[in-house]
VEXDREN-2710 file (C-alpha; in Angstrom, 1 decimal):
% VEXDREN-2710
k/r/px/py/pz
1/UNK/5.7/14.1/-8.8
2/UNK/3.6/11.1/-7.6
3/UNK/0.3/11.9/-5.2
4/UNK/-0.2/9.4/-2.3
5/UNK/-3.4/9.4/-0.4
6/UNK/-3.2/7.8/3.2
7/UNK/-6.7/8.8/5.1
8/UNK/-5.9/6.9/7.7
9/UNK/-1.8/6.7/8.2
10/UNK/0.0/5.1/11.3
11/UNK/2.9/4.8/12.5
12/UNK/4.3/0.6/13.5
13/UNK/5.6/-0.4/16.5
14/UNK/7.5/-3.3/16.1
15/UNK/8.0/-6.1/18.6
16/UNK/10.7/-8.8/18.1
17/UNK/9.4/-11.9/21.0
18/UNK/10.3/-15.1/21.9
19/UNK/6.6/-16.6/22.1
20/UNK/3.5/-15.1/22.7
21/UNK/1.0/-16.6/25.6
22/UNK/-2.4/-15.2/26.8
23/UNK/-2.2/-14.4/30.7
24/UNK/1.6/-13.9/30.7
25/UNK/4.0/-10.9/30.3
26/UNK/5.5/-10.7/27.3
27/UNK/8.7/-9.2/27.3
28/UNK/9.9/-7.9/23.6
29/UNK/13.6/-8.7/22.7
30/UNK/13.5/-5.7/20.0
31/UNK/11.1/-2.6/19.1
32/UNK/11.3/-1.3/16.1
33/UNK/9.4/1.9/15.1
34/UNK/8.3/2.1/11.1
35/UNK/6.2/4.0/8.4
36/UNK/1.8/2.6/8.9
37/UNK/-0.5/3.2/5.9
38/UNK/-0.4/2.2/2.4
39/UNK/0.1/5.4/0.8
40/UNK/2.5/6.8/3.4
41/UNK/4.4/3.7/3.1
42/UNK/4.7/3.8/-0.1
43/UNK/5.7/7.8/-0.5
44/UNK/8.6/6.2/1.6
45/UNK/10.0/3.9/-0.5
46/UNK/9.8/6.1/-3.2
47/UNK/12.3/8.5/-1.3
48/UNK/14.4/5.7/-0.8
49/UNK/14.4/5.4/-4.7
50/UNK/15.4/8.8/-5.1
51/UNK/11.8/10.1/-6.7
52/UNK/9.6/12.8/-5.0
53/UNK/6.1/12.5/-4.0
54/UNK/3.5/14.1/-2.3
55/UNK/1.5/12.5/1.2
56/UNK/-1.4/13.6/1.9
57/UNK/-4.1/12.8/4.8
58/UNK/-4.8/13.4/8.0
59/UNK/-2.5/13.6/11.0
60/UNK/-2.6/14.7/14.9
61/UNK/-0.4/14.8/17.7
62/UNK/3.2/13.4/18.4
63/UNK/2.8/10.3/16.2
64/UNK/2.0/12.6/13.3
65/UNK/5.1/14.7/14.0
66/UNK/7.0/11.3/13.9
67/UNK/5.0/9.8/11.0
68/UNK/5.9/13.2/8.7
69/UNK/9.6/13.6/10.2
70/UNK/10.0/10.2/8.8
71/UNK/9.2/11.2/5.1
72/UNK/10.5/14.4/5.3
73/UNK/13.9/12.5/5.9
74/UNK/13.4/10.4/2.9
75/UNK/13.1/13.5/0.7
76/UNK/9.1/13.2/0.5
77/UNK/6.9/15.9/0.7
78/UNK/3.7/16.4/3.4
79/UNK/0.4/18.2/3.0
80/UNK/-1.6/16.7/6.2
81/UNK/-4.7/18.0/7.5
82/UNK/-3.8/18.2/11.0
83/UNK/-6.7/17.4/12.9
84/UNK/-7.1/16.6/16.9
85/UNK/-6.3/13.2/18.9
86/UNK/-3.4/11.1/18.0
87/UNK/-2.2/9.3/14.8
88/UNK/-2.9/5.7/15.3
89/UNK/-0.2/3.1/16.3
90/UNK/-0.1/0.0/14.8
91/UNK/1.3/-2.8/16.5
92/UNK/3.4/-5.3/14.1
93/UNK/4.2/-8.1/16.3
94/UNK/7.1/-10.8/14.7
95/UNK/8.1/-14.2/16.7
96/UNK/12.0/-14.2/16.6
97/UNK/12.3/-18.0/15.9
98/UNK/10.2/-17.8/12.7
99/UNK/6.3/-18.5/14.4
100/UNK/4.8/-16.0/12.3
101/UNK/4.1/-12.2/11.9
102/UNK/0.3/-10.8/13.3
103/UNK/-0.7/-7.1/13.1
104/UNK/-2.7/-5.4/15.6
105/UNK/-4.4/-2.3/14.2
106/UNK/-6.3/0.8/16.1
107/UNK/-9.2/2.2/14.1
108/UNK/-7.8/5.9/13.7
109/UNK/-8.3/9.6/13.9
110/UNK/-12.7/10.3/13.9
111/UNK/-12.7/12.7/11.2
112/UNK/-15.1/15.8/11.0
113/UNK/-17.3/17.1/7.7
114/UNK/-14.8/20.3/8.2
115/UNK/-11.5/18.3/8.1
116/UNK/-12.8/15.9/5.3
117/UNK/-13.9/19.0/3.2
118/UNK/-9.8/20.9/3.9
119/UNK/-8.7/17.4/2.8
120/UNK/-11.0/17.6/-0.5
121/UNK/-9.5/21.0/-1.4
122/UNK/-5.9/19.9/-0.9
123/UNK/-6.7/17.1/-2.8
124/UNK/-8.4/18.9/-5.8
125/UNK/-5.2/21.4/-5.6
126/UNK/-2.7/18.9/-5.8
127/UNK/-3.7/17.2/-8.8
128/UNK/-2.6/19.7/-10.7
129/UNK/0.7/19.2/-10.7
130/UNK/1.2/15.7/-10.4
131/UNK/2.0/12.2/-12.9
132/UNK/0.5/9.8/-10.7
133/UNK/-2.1/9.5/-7.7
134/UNK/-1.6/6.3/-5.6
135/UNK/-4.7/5.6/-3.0
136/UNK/-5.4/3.2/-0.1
137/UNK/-5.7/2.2/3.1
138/UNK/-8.8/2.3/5.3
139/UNK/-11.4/4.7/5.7
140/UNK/-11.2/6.3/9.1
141/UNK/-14.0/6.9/11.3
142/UNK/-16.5/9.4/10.6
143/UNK/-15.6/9.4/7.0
144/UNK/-17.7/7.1/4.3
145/UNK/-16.2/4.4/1.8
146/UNK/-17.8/6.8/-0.8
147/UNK/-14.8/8.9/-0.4
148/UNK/-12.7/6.6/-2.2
149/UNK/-15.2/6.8/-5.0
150/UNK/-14.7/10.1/-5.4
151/UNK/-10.8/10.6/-4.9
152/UNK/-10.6/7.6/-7.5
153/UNK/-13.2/9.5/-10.1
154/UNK/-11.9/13.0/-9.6
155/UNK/-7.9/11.8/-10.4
156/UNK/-9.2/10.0/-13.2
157/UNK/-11.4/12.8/-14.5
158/UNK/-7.8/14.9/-14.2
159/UNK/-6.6/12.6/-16.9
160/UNK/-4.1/10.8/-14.4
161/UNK/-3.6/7.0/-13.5
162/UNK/-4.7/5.9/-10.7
163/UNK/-2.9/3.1/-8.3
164/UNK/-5.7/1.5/-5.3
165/UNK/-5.3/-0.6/-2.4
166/UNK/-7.7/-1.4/0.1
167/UNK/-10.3/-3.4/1.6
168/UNK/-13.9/-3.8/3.0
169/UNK/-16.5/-1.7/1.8
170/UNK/-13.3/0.8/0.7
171/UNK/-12.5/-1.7/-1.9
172/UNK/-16.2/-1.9/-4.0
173/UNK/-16.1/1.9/-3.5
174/UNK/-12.6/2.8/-5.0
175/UNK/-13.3/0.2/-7.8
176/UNK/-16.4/2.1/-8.7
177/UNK/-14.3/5.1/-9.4
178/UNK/-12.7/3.1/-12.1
179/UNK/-8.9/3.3/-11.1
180/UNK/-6.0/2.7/-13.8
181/UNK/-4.3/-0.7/-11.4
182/UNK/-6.1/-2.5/-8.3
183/UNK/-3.7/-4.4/-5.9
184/UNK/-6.3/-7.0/-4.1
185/UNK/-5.0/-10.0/-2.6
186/UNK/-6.6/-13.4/-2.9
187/UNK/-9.0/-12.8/-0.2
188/UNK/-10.4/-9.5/-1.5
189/UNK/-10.9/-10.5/-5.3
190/UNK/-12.9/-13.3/-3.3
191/UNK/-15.1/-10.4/-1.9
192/UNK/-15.3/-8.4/-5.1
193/UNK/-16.6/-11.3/-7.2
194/UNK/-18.8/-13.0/-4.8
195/UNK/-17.2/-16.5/-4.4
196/UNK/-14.0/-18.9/-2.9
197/UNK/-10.6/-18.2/-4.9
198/UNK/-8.7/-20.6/-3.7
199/UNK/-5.5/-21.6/-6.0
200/UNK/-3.9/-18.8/-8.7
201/UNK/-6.5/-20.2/-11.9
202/UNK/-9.6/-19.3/-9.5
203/UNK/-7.2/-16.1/-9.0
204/UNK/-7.1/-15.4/-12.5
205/UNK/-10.7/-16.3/-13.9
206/UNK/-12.0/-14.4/-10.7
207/UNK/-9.7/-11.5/-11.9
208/UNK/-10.8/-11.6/-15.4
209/UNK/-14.2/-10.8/-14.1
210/UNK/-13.5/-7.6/-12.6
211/UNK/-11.4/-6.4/-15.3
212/UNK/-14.6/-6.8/-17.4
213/UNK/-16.1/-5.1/-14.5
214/UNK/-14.4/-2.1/-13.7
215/UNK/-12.0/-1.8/-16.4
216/UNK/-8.9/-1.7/-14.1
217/UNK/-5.8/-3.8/-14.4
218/UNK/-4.9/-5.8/-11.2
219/UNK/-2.3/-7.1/-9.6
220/UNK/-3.8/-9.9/-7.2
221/UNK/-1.0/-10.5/-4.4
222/UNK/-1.6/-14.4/-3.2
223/UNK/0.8/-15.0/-0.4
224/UNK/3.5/-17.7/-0.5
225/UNK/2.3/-17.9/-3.9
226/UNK/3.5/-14.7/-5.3
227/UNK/1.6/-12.8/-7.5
228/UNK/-0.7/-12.5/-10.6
229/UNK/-0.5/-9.6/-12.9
230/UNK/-3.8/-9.0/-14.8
231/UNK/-2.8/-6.3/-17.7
232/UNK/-5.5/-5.2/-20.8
233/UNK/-4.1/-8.0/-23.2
234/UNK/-1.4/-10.7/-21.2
235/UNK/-1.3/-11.7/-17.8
236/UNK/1.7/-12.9/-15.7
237/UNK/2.8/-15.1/-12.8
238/UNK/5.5/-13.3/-10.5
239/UNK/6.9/-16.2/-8.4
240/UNK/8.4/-15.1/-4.3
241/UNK/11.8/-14.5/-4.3
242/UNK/13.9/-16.4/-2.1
243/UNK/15.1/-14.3/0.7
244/UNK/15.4/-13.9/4.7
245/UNK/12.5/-12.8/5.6
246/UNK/12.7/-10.2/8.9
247/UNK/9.3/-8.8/8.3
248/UNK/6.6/-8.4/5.2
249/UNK/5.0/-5.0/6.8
250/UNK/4.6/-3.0/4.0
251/UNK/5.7/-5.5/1.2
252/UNK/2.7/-4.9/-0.6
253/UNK/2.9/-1.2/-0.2
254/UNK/6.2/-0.7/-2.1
255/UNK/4.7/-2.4/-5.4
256/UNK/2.3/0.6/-5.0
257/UNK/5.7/2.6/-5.6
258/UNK/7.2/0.7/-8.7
259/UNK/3.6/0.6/-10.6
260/UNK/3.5/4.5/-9.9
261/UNK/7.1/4.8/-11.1
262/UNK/6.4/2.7/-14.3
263/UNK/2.7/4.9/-14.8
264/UNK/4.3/8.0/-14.2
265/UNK/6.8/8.1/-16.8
266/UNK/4.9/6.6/-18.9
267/UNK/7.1/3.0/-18.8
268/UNK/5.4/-0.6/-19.8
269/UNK/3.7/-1.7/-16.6
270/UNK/6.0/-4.7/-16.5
271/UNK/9.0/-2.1/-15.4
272/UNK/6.5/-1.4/-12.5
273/UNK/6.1/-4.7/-11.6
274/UNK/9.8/-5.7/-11.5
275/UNK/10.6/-2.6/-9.8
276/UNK/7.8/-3.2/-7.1
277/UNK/8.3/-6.6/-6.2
278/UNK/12.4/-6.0/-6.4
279/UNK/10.9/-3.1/-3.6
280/UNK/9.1/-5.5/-2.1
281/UNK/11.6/-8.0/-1.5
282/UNK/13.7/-5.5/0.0
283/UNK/11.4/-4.5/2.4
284/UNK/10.9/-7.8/3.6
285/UNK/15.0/-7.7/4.8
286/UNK/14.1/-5.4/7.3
287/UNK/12.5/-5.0/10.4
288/UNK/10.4/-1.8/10.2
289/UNK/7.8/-1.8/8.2
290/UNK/8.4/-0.4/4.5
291/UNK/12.0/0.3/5.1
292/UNK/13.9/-0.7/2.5
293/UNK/17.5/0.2/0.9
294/UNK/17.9/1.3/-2.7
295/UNK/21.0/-1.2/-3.3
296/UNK/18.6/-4.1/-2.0
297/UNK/16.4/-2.7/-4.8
298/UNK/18.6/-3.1/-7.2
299/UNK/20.4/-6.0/-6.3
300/UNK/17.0/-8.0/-6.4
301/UNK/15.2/-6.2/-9.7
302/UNK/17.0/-8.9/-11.8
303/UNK/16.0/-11.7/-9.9
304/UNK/12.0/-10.7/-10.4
305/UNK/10.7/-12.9/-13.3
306/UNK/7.4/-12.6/-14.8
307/UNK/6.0/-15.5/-16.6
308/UNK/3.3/-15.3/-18.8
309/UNK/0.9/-17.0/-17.4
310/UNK/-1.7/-15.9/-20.3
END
């Protein structure tokens, strides 16, 4: 059983437009409702893989009936601290002739000392019966990047690997906990070490670094550009694969899935890579965010290369 921690979830709206213009009404040729949050999203690509999880968080309202209906019917399990207001909506807006892809993101559920401390004990309960804890996301308000500190140290301290993704002030805390595999992008390993990375050998010298740092392995997503694995003793280069691309929501989420596949049974890490970025891939084929299809999956895991880059 792998653990996923979303503390603030969502559920994506997407919109399918023509062009977008300030001032105007823009009228949507297709919405698409999808999975928000990195751990939720990736709990849901692990159903679609056929291997059971756990999401926890918080949820409220109609769009947290949705959100958990969702992975209920991809097999997954829920433990949600249900807590007033509304789970966010996140809105993933796509131009149809291939402009580009923006997000626009609401700031979430204000959570209060009483929720955060029910979360805690679920938390504490639950990682007692699982392989693998998977964490990320943003912080909601009312709660402080601390949290992810703790969550990260505590799983750890349980003798369990540890998968985290996030950003801002969430990203320095989580790191302090130490986790097992870090998923930055380009932009965030900028952040962590303090100065421009601007090409994949800035990536990788930048990456080095924070290895030495926090003793985690990371994975630094770079756009266009792929990937770069950082592991304890190689390092590797994980070109794009070429594919229609309908939408990347969530891309990044399902290599969560594969590295907590490959960690949980106890795999080489570079079975977590293919299988994540074969994941990835197949997210990117469809139009709600971390959807994917298992056949995709494995249709593209052979077509994943990883070339040492180190």
């Amino acid at each position: 059983m792998i653990l996923t921690v979303t503390l603030n979830p969502a559920v994506d709206r997407t919109y399918l437009i023509k062009d977008f213009a300030w001032n105007h009404t823009i009228r949507a040729d297709q919405v698409v409702p999808g999975m928000g949050g990195k751990g939720t999203d990736a709990s849901l690509v692990l159903g679609e893989l056929g291997y059971a999880s756990l999401a926890l968080g918080f949820a409220a309202g109609n769009n947290g009936r949705m959100m958990e209906k969702m992975l209920h019917e991809r097999g997954c399990l829920t433990d949600f601290v249900w807590v007033n207001g509304e789970t966010r909506i996140n809105i993933v807006i796509i131009g149809s002739a291939g402009q580009g892809q923006s997000t626009l993101t609401e700031p979430g559920l204000k959570i209060d000392p009483g929720a955060l401390d029910k979360f805690r004990k679920k938390f504490r309960s639950a990682l007692k019966g699982v392989s693998c804890v998977i964490i990320g996301g943003t912080v909601p308000p009312g709660v402080d990047a601390s949290i992810y500190t703790e969550l990260v140290s505590n799983a750890r301290e349980a003798g369990l690997p540890v998968i985290f993704d996030a950003s801002g002030p969430g990203l320095k805390a989580g790191m302090e906990g130490r986790p097992t595999i870090a998923k930055p992008n380009i932009d965030e390993i900028a952040e962590l070490c303090g100065r421009p990375v601007n090409n994949i050998e800035q990536a990788y010298q930048a990456g080095v670094e924070i290895q030495d740092r926090y003793g985690a392995m990371l994975v630094i997503t770079l756009g266009k550009e792929g990937a770069l694995a950082i592991l304890a003793e190689r390092a590797y280069r994980i070109p794009v694969l070429k594919i229609p691309v309908a939408s990347a929501a969530g891309a990044g989420d399902s290599v969560l899935a594969g590295l907590a596949v490959a960690l949980s049974e106890g795999k080489p890490i570079e079975n977590g890579l293919r299988l994540g970025f074969a994941a990835a891939a197949a997210v990117c084929l469809n139009t709600a965010t971390a959807d994917c299809r298992r056949a995709d999956v494995e249709r593209l895991l052979p077509q994943v290369e990883l070339i040492e880059y180190r």
